[in-house]
C-alpha positions as CSV (number, residue, x, y, z in Angstrom):
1,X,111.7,103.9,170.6
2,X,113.0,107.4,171.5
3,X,115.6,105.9,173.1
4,X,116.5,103.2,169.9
5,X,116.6,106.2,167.2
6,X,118.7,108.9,169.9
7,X,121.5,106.0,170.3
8,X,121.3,105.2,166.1
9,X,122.0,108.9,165.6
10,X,124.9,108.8,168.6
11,X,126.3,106.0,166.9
12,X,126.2,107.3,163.3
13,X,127.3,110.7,164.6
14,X,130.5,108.7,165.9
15,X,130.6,107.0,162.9
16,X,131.2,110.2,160.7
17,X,133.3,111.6,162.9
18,X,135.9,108.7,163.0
19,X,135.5,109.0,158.8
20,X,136.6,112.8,158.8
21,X,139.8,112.3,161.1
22,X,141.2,109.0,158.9
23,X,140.5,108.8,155.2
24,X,143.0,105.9,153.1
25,X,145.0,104.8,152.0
26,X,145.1,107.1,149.0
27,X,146.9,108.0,146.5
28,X,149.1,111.2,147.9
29,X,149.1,115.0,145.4
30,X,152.3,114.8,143.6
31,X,154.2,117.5,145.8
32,X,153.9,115.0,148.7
33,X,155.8,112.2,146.8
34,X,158.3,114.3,145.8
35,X,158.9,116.1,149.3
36,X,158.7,112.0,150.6
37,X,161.9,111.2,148.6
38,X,163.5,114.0,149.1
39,X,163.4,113.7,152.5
40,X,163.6,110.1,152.9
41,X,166.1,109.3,150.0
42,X,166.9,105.5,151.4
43,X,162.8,105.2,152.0
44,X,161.3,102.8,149.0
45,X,158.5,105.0,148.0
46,X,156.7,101.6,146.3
47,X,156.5,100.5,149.2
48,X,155.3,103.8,151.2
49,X,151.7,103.7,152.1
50,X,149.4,107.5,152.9
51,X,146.5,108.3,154.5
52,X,144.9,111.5,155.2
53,X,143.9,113.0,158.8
54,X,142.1,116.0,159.3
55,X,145.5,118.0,159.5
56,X,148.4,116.2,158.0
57,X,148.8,113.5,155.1
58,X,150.8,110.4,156.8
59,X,152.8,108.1,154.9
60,X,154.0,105.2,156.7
61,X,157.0,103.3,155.5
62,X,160.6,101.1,156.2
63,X,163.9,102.7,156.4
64,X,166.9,101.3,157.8
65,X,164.8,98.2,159.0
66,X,163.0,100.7,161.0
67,X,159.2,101.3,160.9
68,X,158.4,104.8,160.6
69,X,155.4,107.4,160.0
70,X,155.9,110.8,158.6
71,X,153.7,113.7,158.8
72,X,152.9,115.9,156.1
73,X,151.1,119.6,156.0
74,X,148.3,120.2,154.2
75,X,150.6,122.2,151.8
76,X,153.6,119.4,151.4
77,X,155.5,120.1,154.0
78,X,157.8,117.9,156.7
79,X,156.2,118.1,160.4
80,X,157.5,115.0,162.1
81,X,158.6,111.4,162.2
82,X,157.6,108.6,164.5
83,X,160.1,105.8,164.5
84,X,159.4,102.9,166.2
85,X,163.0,101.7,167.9
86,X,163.9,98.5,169.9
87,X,164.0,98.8,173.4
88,X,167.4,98.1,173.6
89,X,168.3,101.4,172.6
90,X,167.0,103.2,174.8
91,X,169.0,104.9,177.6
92,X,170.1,103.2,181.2
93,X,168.2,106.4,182.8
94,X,164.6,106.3,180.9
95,X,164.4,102.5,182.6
96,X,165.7,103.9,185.9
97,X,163.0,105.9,185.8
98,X,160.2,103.3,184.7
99,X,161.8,101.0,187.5
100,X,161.2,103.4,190.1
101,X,158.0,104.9,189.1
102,X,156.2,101.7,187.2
103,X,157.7,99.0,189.1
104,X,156.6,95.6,187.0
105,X,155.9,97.6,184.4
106,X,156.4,96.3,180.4
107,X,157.4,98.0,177.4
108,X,154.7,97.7,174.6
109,X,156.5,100.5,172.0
110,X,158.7,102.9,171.9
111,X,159.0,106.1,169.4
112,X,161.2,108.0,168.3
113,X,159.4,111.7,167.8
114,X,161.8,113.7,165.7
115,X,160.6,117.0,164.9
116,X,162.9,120.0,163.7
117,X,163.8,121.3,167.3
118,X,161.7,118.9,169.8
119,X,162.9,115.3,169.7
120,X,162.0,113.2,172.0
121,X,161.0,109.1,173.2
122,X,157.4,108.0,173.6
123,X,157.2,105.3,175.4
124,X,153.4,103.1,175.5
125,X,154.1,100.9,178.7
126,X,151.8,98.2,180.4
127,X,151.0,98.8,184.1
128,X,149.0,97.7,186.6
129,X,146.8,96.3,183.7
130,X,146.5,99.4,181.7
131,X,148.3,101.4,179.0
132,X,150.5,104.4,180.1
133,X,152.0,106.8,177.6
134,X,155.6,108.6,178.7
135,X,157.6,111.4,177.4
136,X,161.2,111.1,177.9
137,X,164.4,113.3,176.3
138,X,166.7,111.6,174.2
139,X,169.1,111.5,176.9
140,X,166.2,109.5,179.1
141,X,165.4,112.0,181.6
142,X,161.4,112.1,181.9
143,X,159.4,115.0,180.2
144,X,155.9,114.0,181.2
145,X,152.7,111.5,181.2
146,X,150.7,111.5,178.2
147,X,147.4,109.9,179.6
């Protein structure tokens, strides 16, 4: 029975812990929509949907046929952007790289992470049977390992 009501509180402690880092979706404070289409003008903000994390408000929404995420402050503000991006645009060096190091390997998604001053690729690969996340510069030269 000890053992029964330490693993009940284990899981409920995991429980509300999972609660406090993703709340949604939700209806965003004013300021956010406007910063939102301001900063994503060709964005359909109907079609936008938020959450909230612990530290940022996320929106996540189509723009250009592209799937993207964008991270908000607490206080309004523009963090970042993840765009997801076909593979085929990513650079001849980035797979040079993958073919060398991750031989067999295949491309689940890629990201574009565009942040005012640090853009870069995240690529989520399958290899060996597991997931591998990759940091590579726009150009395609690798950054580092995620996991």
């Amino acid at each position: 029975m000890k053992h029964l009501s330490l693993l009940l509180l284990l899981i409920g402690g995991i429980g509300i812990s999972t609660y406090a880092q993703f709340r949604g979706p939700i209806d965003p404070p004013t300021i956010l929509k406007e910063n939102f289409e301001r900063d994503f003008p060709d964005a359909s903000s109907s079609n936008a949907t938020w959450w909230e994390e612990t530290n940022h408000y996320v929106v996540t929404f189509m723009q250009n046929s592209y799937s993207m995420r964008g991270f908000y402050s607490r206080t309004g503000k523009w963090v970042y952007t993840e765009i997801k991006v076909p593979h085929s645009l990513l650079k001849q060096k980035l797979f040079q790289h993958l073919d060398k190091n991750y031989p067999g390997f295949s491309i689940q998604e890629s990201i574009l992470h565009d942040e005012k001053g640090n853009n870069f690729y995240q690529i989520h690969i399958n290899w060996r049977g597991g997931p591998v996340k990759l940091q590579f510069q726009e150009d395609g030269t690798f950054i580092k390992k995620m996991n």
